[in-house]
DOFI-812925 format. One record per residue: residue in three letters; y, z, x of N, C-alpha, C, O in turn; residue number from 1. Coordinates in nm, 4 decimals. Layout:
N
ala:Y:Z:X:Y:Z:X:Y:Z:X:Y:Z:X:NUM
...
//
This chain:
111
unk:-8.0987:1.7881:1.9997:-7.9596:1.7930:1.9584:-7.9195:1.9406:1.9433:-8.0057:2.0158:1.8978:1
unk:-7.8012:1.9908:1.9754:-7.7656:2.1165:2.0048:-7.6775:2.1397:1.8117:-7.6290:2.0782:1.7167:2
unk:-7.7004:2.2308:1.8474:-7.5987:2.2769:1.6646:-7.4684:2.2332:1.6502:-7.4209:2.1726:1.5542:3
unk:-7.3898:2.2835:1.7975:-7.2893:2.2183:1.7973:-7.2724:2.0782:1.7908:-7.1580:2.0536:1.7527:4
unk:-7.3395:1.9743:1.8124:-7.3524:1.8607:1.7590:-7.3994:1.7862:1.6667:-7.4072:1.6672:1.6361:5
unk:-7.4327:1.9008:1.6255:-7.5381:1.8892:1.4686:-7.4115:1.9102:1.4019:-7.3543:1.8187:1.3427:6
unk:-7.3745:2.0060:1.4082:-7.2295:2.0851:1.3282:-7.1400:1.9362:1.3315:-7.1478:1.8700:1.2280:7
unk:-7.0684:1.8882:1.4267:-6.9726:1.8343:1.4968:-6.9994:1.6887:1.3941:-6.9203:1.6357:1.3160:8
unk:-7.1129:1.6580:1.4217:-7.2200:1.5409:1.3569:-7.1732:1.5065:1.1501:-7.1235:1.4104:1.0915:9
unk:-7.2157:1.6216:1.1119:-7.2498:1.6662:0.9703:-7.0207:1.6672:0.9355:-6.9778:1.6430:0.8226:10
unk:-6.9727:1.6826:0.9942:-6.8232:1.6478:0.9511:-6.7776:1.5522:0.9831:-6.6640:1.5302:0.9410:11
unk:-6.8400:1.4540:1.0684:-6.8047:1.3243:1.0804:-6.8752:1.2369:0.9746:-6.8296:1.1330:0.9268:12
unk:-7.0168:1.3063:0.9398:-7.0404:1.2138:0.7746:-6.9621:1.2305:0.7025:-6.9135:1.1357:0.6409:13
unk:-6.9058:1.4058:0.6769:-6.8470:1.3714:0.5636:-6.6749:1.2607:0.5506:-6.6256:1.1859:0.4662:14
unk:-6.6285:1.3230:0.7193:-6.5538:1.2313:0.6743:-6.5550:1.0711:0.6490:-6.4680:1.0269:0.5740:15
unk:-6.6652:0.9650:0.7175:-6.7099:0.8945:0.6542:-6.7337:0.8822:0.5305:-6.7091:0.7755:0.4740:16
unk:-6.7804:0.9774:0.4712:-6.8280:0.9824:0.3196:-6.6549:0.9593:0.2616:-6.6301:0.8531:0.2045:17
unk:-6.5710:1.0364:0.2754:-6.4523:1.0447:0.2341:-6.3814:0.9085:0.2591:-6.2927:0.8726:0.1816:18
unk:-6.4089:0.8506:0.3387:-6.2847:0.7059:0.3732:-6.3736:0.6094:0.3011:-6.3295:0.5051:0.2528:19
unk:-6.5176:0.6502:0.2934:-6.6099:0.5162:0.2279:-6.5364:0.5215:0.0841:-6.4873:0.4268:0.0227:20
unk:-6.5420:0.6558:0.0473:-6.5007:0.6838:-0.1528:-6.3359:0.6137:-0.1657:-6.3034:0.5409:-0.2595:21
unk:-6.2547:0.6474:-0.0661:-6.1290:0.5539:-0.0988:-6.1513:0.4083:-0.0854:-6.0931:0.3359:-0.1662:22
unk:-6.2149:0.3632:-0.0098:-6.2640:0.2630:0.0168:-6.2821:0.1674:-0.1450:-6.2202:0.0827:-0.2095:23
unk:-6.3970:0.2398:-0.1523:-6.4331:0.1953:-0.3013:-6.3271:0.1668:-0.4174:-6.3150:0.0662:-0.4873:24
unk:-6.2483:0.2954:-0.4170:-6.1129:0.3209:-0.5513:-6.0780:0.2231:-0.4816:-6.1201:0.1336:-0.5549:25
unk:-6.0202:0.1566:-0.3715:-5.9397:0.0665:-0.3547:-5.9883:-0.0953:-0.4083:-5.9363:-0.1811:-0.4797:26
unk:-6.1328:-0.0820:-0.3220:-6.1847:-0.2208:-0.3521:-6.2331:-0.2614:-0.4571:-6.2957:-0.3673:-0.4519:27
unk:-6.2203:-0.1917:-0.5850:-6.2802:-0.2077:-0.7065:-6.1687:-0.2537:-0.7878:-6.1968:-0.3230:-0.8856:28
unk:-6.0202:-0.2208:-0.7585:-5.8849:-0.2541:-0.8114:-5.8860:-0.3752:-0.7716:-5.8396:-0.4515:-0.8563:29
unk:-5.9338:-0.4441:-0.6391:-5.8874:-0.5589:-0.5661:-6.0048:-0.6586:-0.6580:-5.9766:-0.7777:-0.6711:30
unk:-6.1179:-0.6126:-0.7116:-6.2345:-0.7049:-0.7594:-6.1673:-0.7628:-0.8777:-6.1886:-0.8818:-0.9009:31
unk:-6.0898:-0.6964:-0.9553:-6.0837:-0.7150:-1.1010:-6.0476:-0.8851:-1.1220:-5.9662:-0.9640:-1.0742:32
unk:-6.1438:-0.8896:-1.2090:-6.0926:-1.0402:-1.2655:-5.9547:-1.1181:-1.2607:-5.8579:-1.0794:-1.3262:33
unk:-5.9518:-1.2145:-1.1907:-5.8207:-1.3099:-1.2139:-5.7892:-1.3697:-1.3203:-5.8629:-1.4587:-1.3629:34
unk:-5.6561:-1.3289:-1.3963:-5.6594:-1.3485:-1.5373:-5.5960:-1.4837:-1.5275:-5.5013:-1.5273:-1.4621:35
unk:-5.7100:-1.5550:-1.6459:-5.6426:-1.6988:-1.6705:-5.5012:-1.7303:-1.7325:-5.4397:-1.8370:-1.7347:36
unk:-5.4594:-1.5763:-1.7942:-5.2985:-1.6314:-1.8159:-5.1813:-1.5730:-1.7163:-5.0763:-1.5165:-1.7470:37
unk:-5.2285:-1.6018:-1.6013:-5.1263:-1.5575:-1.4988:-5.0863:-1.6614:-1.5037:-5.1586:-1.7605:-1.5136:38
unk:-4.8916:-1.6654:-1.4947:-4.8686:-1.7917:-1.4860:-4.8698:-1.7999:-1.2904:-4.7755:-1.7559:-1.2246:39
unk:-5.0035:-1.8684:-1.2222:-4.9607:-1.9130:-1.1161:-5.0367:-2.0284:-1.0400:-5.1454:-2.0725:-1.0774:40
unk:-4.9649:-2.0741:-0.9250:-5.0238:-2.2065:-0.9259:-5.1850:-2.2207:-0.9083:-5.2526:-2.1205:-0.8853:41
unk:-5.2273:-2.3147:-0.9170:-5.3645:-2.3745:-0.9117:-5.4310:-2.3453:-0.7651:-5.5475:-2.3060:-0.7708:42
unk:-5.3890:-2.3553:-0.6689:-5.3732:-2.3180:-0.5147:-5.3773:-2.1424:-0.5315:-5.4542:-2.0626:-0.4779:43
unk:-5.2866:-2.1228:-0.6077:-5.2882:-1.9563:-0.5869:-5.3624:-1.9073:-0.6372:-5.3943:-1.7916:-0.6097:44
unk:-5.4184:-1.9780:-0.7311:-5.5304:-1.9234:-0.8323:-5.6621:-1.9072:-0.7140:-5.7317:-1.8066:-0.7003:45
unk:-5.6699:-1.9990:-0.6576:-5.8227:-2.0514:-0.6056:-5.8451:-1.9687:-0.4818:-5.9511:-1.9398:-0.4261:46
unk:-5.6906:-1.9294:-0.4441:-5.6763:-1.8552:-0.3311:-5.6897:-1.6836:-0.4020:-5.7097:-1.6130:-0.3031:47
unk:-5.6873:-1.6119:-0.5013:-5.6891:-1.5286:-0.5223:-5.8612:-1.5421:-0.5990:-5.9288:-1.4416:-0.6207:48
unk:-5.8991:-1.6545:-0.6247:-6.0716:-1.6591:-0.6526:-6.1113:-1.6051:-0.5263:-6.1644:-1.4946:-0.5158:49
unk:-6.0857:-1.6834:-0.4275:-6.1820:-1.6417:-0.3009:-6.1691:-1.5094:-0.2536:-6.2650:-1.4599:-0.1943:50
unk:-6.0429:-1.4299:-0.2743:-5.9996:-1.2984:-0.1935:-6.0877:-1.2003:-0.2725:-6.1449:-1.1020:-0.2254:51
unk:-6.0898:-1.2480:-0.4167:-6.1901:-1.1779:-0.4812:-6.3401:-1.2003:-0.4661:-6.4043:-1.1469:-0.5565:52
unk:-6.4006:-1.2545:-0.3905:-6.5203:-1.2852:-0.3950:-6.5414:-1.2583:-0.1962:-6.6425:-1.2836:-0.1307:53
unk:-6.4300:-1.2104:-0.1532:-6.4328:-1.1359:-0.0301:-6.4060:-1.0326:-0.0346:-6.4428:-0.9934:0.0761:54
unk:-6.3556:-0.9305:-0.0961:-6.3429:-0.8231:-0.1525:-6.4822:-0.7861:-0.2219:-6.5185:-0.6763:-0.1797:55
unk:-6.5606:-0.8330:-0.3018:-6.6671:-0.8163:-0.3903:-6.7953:-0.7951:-0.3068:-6.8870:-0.7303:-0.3572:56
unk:-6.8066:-0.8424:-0.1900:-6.8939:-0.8474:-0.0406:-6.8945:-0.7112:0.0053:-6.9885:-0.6317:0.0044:57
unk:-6.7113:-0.6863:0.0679:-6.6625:-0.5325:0.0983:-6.7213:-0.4416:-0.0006:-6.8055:-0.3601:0.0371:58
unk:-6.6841:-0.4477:-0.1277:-6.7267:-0.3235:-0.2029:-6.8709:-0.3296:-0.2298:-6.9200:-0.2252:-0.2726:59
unk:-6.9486:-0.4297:-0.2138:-7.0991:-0.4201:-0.1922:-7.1702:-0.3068:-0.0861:-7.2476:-0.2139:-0.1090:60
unk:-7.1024:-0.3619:0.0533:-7.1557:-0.3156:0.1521:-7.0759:-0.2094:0.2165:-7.0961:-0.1739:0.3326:61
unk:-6.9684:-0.1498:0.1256:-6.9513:-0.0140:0.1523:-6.9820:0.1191:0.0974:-6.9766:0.2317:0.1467:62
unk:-7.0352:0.0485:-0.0860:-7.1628:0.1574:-0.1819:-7.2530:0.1446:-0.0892:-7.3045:0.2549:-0.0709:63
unk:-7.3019:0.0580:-0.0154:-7.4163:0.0830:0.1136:-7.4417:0.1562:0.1486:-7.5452:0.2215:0.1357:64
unk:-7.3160:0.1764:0.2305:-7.2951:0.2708:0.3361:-7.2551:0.4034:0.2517:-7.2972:0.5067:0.3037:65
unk:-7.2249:0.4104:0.2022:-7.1793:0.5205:0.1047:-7.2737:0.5998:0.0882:-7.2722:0.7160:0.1287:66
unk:-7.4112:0.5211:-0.0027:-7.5035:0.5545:0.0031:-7.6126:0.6326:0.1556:-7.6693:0.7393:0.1793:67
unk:-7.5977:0.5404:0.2031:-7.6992:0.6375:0.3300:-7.6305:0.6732:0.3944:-7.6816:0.6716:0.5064:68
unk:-7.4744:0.7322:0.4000:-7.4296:0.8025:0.4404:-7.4354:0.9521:0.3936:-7.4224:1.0486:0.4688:69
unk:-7.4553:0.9567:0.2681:-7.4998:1.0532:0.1529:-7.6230:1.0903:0.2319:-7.6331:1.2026:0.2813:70
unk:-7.7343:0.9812:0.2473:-7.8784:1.0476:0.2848:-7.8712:1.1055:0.3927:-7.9319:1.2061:0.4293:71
unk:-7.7750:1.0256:0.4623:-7.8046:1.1009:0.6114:-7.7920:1.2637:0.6397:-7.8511:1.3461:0.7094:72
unk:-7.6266:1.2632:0.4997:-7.6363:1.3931:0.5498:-7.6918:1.5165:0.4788:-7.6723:1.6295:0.5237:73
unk:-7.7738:1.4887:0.3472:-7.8604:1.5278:0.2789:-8.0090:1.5752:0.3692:-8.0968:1.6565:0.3404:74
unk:-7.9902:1.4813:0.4930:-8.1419:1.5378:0.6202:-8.0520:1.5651:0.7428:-8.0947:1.5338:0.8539:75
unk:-7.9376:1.6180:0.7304:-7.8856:1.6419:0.8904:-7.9136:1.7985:0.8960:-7.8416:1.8628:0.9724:76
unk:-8.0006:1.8598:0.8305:-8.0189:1.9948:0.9012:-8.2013:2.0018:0.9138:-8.2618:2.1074:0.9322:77
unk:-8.2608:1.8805:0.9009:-8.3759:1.8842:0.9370:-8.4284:1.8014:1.0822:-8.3628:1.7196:1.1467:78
unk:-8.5742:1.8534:1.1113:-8.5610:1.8499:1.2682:-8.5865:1.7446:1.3183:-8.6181:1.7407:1.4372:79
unk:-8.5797:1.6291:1.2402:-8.6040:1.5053:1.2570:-8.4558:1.3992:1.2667:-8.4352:1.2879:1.3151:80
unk:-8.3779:1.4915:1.1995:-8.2261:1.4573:1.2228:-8.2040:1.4103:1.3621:-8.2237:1.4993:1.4449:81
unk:-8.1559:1.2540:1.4284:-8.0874:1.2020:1.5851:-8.2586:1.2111:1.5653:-8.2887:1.3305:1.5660:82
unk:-8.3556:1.1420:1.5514:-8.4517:1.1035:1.5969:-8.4659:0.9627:1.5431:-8.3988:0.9303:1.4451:83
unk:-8.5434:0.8825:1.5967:-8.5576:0.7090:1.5686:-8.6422:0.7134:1.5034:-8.7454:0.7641:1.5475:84
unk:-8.6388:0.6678:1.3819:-8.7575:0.6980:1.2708:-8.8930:0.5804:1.3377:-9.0143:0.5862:1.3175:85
unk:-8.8217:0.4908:1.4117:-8.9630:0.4278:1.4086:-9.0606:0.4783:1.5545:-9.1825:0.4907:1.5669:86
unk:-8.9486:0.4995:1.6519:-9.0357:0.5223:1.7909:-9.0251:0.7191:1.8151:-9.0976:0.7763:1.8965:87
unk:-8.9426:0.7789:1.7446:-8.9249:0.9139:1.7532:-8.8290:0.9514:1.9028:-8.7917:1.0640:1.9359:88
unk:-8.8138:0.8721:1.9486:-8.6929:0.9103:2.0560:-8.5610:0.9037:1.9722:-8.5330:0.8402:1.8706:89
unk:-8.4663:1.0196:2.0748:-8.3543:1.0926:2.0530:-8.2562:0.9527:2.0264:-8.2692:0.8680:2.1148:90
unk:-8.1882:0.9284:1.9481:-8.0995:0.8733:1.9377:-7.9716:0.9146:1.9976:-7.9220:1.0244:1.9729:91
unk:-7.9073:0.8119:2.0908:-7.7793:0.8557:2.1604:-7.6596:0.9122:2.1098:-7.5907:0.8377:2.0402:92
unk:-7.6166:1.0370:2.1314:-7.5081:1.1201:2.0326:-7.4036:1.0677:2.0159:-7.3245:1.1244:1.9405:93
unk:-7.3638:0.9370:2.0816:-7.2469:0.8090:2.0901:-7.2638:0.7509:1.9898:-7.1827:0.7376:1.8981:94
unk:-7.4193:0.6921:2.0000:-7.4210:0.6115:1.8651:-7.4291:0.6701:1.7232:-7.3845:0.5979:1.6340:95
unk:-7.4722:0.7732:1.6935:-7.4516:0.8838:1.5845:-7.2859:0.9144:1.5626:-7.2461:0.9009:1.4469:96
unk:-7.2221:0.9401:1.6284:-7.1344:0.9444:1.6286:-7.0206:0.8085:1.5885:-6.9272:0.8197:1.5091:97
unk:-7.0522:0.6972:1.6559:-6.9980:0.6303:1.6005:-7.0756:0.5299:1.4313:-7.0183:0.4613:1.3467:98
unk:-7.1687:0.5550:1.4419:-7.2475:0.5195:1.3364:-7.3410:0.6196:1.2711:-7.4616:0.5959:1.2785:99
unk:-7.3111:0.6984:1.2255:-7.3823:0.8527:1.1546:-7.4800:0.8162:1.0769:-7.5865:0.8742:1.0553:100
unk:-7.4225:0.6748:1.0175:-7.5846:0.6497:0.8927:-7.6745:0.5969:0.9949:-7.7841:0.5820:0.9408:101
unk:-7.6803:0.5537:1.1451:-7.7993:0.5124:1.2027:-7.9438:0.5928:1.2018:-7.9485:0.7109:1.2361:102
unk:-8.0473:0.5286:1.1650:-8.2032:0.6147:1.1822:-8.2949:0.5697:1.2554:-8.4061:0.6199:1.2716:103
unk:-8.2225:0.4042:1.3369:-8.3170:0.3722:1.4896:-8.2098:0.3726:1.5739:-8.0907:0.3469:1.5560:104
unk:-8.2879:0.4143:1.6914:-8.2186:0.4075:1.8139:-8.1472:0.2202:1.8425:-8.1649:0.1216:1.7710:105
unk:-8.0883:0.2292:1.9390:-8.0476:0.0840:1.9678:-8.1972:-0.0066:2.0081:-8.2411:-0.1011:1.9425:106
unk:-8.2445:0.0388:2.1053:-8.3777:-0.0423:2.0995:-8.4645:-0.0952:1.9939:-8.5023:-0.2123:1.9925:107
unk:-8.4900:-0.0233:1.9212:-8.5601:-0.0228:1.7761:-8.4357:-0.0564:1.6645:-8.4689:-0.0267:1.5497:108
unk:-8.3183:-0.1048:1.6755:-8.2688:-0.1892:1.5888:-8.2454:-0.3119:1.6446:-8.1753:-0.3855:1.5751:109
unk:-8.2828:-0.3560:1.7488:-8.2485:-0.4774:1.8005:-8.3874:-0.5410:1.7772:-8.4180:-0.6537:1.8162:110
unk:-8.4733:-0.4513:1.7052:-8.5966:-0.5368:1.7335:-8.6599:-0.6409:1.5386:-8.7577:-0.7156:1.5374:111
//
């Protein structure tokens, strides 16, 4: 991997890092408990149970990503950085790019 894509690489985490953190402020407003003295219907109620318990999924699995998005770029200036942790081939600068927290290549995550 060349610097310039190392470079290029390491600001696309962060901005990941940045849309994951709004992410969160948003989806943590959307979790909050449905209060039993809303006056609204029974239907709306059950329908705002479930949005919350689809929302609660989202903000699970975007501290996820949040998280090893953090790691990733906590090791993007070491020389193991775009390598497949399990087979040690180069990971494709497409898929880094579109997925920055990846640490196997496509072969070795399909497996």
């Amino acid at each position: 991997m060349t610097d310039e894509e190392r470079s290029k690489l390491k600001e696309i985490i962060r901005e990941h890092i940045a849309k994951a953190e709004s992410d969160i402020t948003e989806l943590t407003e959307l979790v909050k408990p449905v209060s039993l003295d809303a006056s609204i219907g029974r239907i709306s109620r059950m329908d705002a149970i479930n949005n919350k318990a689809i929302n609660e999924e989202a903000l699970r699995k975007t501290k996820k990503r949040l998280q090893k998005l953090e790691n990733v770029l906590g090791i993007a200036d070491s020389k193991d950085f775009g390598l497949c942790v399990k087979c040690k081939a180069p990971i494709p600068f497409g898929r880094l790019e579109f997925m920055p927290e990846s640490r196997t290549c496509v072969r070795c995550a399909r497996r």
